[in-house]
N, C-alpha and C positions, 0 to 999 in steps of 0.2 A: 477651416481656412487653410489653403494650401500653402507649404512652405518647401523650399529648396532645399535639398540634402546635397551638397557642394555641388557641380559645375552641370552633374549630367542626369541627378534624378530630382521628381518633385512626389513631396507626402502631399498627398489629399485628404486621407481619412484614415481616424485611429480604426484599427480593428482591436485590439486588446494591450490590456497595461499589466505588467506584472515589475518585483522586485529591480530586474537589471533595467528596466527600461520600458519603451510605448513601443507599438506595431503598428507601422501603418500602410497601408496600402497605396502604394505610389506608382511613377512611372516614370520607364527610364527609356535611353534611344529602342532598346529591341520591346517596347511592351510594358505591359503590366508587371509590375514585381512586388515583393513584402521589404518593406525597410525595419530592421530591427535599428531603433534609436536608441541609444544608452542613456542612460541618466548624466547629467550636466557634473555630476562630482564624481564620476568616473570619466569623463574625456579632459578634464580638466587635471586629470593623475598622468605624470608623465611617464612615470613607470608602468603603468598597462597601457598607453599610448604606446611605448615602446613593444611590449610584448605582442600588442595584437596588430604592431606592421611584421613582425615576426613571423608570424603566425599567419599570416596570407597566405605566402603559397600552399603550404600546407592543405589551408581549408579550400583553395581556389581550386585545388585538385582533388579532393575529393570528388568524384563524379560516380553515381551508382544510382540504378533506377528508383531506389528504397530509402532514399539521401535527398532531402531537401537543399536542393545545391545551393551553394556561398556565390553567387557570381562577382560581386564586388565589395571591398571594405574600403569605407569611407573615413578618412582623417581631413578634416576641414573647420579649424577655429574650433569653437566649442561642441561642434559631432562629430560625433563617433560614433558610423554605424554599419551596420551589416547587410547588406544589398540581397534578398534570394529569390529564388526561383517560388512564383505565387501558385499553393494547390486551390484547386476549386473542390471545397468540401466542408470538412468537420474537422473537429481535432477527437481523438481517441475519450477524453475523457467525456464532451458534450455527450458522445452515443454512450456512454457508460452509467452516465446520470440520465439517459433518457430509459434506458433501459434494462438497468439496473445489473444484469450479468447476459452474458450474451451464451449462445449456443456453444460445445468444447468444439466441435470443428472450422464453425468460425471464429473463434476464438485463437487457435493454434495455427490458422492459415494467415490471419497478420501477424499474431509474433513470428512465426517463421520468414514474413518479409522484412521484418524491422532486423532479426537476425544476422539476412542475408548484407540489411545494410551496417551493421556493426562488425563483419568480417570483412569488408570493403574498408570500414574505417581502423581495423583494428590491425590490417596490413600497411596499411600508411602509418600505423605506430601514432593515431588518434585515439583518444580514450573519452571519449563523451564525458560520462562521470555524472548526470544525469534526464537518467533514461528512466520516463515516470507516462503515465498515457496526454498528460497536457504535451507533450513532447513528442507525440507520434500523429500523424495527420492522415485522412481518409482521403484518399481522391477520388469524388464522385465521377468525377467521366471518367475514369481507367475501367476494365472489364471488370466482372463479378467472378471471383472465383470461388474457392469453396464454401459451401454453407453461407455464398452469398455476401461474402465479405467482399469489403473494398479494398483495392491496394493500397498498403499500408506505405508512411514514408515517417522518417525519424528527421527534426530537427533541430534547433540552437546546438548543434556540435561547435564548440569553441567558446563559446559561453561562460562555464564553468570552470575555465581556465586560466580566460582571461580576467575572471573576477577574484579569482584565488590568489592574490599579488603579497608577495610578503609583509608588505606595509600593512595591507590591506586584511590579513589573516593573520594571525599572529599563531605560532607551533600548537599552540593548545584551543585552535578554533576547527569547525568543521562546517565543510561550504558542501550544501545538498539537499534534498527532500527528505525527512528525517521517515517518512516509510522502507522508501527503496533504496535504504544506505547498507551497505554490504557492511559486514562485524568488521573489517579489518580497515575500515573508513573509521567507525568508531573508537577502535583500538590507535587509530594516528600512524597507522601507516601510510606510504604511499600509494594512488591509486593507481592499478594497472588494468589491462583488458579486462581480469576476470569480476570487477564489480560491475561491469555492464551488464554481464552476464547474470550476476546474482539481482539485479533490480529490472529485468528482464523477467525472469522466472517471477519476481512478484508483482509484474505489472497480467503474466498469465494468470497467476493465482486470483487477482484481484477482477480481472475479466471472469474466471469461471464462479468467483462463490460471490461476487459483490464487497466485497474487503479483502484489505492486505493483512497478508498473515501475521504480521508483528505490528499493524498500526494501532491509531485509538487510543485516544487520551494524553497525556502531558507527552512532550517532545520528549524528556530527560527517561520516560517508562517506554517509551518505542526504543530509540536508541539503546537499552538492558537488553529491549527484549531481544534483539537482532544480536547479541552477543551470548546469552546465557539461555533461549527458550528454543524447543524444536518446534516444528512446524506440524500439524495434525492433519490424516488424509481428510481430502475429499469423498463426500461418499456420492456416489454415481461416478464416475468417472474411469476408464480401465485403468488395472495395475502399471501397463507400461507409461500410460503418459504420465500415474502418479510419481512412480522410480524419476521418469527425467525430470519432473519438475523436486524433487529431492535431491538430483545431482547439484543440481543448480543453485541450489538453496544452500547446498552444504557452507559450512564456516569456513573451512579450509579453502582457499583461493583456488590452489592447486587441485582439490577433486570437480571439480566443477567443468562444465564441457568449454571448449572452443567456441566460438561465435557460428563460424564454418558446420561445425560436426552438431551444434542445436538445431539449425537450421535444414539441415537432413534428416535428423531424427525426427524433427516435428513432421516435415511433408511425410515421412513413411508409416506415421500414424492415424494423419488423416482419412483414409478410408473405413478403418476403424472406427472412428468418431462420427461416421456421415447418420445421420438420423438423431442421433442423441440430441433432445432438447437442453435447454439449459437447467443447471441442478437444481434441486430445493433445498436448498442451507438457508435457513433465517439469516435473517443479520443484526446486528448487535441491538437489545430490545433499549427503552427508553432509561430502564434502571442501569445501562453499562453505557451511558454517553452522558452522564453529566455534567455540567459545566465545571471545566476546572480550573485554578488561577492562572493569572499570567505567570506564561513561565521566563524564570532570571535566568540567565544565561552562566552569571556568576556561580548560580549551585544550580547541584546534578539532586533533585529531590525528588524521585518518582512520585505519583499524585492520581489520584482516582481517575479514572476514565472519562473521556473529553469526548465529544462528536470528531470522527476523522475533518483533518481538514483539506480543502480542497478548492481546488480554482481552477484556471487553465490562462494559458497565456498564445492566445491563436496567431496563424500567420495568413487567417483565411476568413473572406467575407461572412458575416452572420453570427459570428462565432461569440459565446459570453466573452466580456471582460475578465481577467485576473480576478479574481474576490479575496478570498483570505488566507490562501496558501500561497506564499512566496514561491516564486522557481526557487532562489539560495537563499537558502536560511541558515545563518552563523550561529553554531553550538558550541558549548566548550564540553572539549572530550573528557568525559569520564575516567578518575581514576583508576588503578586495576582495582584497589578492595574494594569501589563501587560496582562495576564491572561483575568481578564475583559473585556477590550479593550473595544468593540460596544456592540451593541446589537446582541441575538443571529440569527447568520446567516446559509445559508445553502451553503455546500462546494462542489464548481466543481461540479456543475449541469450537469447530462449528458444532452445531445441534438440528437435529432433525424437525421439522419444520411443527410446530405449536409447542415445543417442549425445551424448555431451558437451556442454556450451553452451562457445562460445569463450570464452578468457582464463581459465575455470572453472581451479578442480587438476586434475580427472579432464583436460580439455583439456589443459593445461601437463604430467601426467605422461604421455598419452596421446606428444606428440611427443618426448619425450625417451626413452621407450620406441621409438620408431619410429628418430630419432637411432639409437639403441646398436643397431638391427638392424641399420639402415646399413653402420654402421662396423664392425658384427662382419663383413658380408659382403663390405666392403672388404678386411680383413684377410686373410679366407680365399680370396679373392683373389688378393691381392700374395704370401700363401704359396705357393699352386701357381704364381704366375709365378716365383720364386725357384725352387723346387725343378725345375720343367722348365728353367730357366736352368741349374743345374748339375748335372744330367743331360746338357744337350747338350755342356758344358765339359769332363766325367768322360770320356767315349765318344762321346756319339753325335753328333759328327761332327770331320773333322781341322780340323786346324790352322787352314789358311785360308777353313775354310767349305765347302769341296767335300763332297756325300755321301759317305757312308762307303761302301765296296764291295761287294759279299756275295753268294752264289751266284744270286740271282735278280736281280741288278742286271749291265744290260748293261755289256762290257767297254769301258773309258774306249776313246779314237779316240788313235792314237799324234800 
């Protein structure tokens, strides 16, 4: 049923629902456009009413070809919503789950557009804050460029901003996708350009091996992992693209590249990467996705490994519904001695394809299967050294150890 979004556009049809809000595809005087609707107990907060007339011009100037533009923000009674420019396509994560890991050169030609659009936002002194592949959109009519990808476009910029209200988070909460949270989100710091960067790099990781290098399982064990665990290479892949996606990744804010200076690194690689199919990295077997409890937000309790979770929340015809990963999901930040925990470790090792990833269960029951052959063929072992021990004790040989006698043994020397 179509409904009026204040004076000058009309929603027709939901395309997806996620946490902040519905999407729907409406129209306004110039055309088609995506109406992002907020939820009715965020337009009814008048302190992000405030923020996000703030925060207009800002996002109304945003204009970059890799930018799903903001054209208008709506404040009208009870919505509040976000007016953009409509892709005809996909969103980054439906081709992810259709295809599980994509090619390294297609793969590195849209993060190098999402890139170029996060140096455009990141000169405006916008910070996205999260950049996850539900967030990045394919546009099928634009040209094909390398290894056949689509131009890539990044959007809900302001989103995560405007949902982050002091009332509404409190110092010890954290508003984000808890895979593509940079360590110093975790830690409660302020977020600046360089976690775009850092959930960037593992939205690349997660395109080339089919997993994020610190996701999977309880939210409170992702968020460790991203502060106290290194990242493990990829095998197939060249050294250089490894190194930049390690800049990227690093903990330190500060080592980490510019939006600007990723984006030229990655195009100067792609010739390199042309032919290369996409890698054979298993992905996590059914013994490291178990279900695990609801996580409290109250404690930080890391907990066995969970199936990553995942949804999408599209601004484009066709596209799934949201399912069960939130765009902002509210965490309470981890203490430092939690934080701490062990020594630093390395997270979800990939493994070579039919064969266990370390620390894994299939791993852990793999040695203690290996253990009990051991020990069984120790056992059978120590049995025939027994039994030929008392055999020799029964008969075969005397008293003090001298061979026994017998017709084809020379006669002893007197």
């Amino acid at each position: 049923m179509a409904r009026n979004i204040g004076s000058r556009y009309t929603a027709h049809q939901i395309l997806g629902r996620g946490s902040a809000g519905t999407v729907w595809l409406g129209e306004g005087p110039e055309g088609p456009v995506a109406i992002k609707l907020l939820r009715e107990d965020l337009a009814s907060d008048q302190e992000l009413v405030g923020r996000f007339v703030q925060e207009r011009t800002a996002l109304l100037g945003l204009d970059h070809p890799h930018v799903v533009a903001v054209r208008d923000l709506v404040v009208d009674g009870n919505d509040l919503a976000l007016v953009m420019t409509l892709v005809r396509g996909t969103d980054l994560r439906t081709r992810l789950d259709r295809e599980r890991r994509l090619a390294p050169e297609a793969a590195v030609a849209i993060i190098a557009d999402v890139a170029d659009g996060l140096a455009a936002a990141h000169k405006a002194q916008i910070v996205h804050r999260d950049v996850k592949p539900e967030n990045i959109l394919l546009d099928m009519e634009g040209p094909l460029g390398p290894g056949g990808a689509h131009p890539a476009l990044l959007t809900d910029f302001g989103v995560a901003k405007l949902i982050d209200t002091p009332r509404r988070t409190k110092a010890t909460k954290i508003i984000g996708t808890p895979d593509y949270l940079a360590p110093e989100i975790v830690e409660g710091l302020p977020p600046r350009a360089a976690v775009d960067i850092y959930a960037l790099a593992t939205v690349l990781y997660e395109l080339l091996a089919g997993f994020t290098p610190f996701g999977g399982g309880h939210p409170g064990a992702v968020l460790r992992r991203h502060v106290t665990e290194t990242v493990v290479p990829l095998p197939g892949i060249p050294e250089e693209l490894w190194q930049l996606l390690v800049q990227c990744l690093a903990k330190a804010p500060a080592s980490r590249l510019r939006a600007s200076e990723l984006a030229v690194r990655l195009r100067d690689l792609l010739p390199l990467l042309a032919g290369i199919p996409p890698l054979e990295v298993d992905e996590p077997g059914p013994e490291e996705s178990e279900q695990a409890p609801a996580y409290d937000e109250q404690q930080y309790t890391p907990a066995a490994d969970e199936p990553r979770r995942r949804g999408a929340v599209p601004l484009v015809p066709g596209s799934a519904p949201d399912s069960n990963r939130d765009t902002h999901t509210s965490m309470r930040v981890p203490a430092p001695d939690e934080l701490a925990g062990g020594p630093l470790g390395t997270a979800r090792a990939p493994r070579a394809p039919g064969k266990p990833r370390p620390g894994s269960a299939r791993n852990k029951a793999a040695a203690v299967r290996k253990r009990r052959i051991t020990l069984g063929a120790a056992a059978v072992l120590l049995c025939a050294a027994v039994a030929v021990g008392g055999w020799l004790a029964a008969g075969g040989g005397d008293g003090d150890g001298a061979p026994q006698d017998s017709e084809n043994s020379a006669p002893a020397t007197p």
